[in-house]
C-alpha positions as CSV (number, residue, x, y, z in Angstrom):
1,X,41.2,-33.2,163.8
2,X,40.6,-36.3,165.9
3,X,37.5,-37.4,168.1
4,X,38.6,-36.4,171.1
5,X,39.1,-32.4,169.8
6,X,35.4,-32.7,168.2
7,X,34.3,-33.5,171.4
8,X,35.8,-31.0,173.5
9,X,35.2,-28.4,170.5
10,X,32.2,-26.0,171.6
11,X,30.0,-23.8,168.7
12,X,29.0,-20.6,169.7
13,X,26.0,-19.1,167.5
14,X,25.8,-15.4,167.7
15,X,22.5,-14.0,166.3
16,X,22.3,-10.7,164.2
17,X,20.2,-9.3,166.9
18,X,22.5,-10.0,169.2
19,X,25.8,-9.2,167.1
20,X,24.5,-5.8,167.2
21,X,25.2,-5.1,170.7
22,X,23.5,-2.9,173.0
23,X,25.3,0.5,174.5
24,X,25.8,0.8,178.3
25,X,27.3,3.7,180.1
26,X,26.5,2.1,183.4
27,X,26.7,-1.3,185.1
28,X,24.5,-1.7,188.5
29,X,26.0,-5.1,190.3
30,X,23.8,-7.0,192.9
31,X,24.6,-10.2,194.6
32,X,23.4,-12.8,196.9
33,X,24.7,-15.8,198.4
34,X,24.1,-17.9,195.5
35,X,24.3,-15.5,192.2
36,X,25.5,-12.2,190.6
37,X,23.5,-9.9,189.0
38,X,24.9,-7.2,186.8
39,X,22.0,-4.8,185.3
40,X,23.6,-2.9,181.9
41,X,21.7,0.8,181.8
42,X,22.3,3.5,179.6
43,X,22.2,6.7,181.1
44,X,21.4,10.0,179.4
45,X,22.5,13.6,180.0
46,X,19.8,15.5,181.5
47,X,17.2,12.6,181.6
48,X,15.3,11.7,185.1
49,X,14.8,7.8,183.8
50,X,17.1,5.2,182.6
51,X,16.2,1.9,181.8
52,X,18.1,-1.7,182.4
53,X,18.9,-2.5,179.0
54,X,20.3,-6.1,179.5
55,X,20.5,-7.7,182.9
56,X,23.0,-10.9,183.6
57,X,22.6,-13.3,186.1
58,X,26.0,-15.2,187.3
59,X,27.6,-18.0,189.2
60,X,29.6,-16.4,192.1
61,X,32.4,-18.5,190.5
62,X,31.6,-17.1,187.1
63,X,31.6,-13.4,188.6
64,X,35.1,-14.6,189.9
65,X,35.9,-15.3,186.2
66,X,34.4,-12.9,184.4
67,X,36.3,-10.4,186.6
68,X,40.0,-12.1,185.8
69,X,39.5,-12.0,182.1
70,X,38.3,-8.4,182.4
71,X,41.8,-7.5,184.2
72,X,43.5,-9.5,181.8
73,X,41.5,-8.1,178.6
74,X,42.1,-4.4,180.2
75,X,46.0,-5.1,180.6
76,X,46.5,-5.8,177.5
77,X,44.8,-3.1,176.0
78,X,46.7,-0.9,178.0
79,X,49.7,-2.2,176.9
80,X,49.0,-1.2,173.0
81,X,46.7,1.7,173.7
82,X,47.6,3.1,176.9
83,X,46.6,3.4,180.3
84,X,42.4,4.0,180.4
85,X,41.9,7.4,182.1
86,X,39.2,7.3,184.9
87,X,36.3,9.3,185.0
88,X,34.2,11.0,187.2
89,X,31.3,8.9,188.7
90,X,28.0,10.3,188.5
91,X,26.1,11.0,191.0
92,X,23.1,8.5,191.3
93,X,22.2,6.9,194.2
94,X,22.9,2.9,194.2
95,X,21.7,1.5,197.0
96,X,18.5,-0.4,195.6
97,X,17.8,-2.6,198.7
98,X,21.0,-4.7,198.8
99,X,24.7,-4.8,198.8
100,X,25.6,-2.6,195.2
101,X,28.6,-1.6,193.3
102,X,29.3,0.8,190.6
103,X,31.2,-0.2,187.6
């Protein structure tokens, strides 16, 4: 490898903490002129309270690319797996003062 690739080359550390993930079931998405916001909740049957178990703060440009390699990601998943069936939404209300989506 020469100097030029070493430089360019970027390490990534990923923590054991982190490695181990944490499970969402629903993504609230927020937004203002200058950032995204995506707040990751889990959401249990037959329980009044959910909490934001990892919130991510973006770049509208990162949004922008974030949401390409998700379509591209999904594609080809559905090309070995199958097309991903839809499911219903639930019913929670989302508007928590500002422009929301579901996801």
């Amino acid at each position: 490898m020469d100097e030029n690739q070493n430089q360019n080359q970027l390490n990534i550390e990923l923590t054991e903490e982190i490695a181990d993930g944490i499970y969402s079931n629903l993504a609230i998405i927020t937004h203002s002129t200058s950032e995204f916001v995506i707040d990751f909740v889990k959401v249990m049957p037959g329980v009044p309270k959910a909490k934001v178990k990892s919130r991510i703060l973006l770049t509208p440009q990162h949004a922008k690319r974030l949401m390409g390699a998700l379509a591209e990601n999904i594609q080809k998943y559905e090309a070995v797996h199958g097309a991903i069936k839809q499911t219903e939404s639930i019913g929670l209300p989302m508007n928590f003062g500002g422009p929301t989506a579901q996801a």
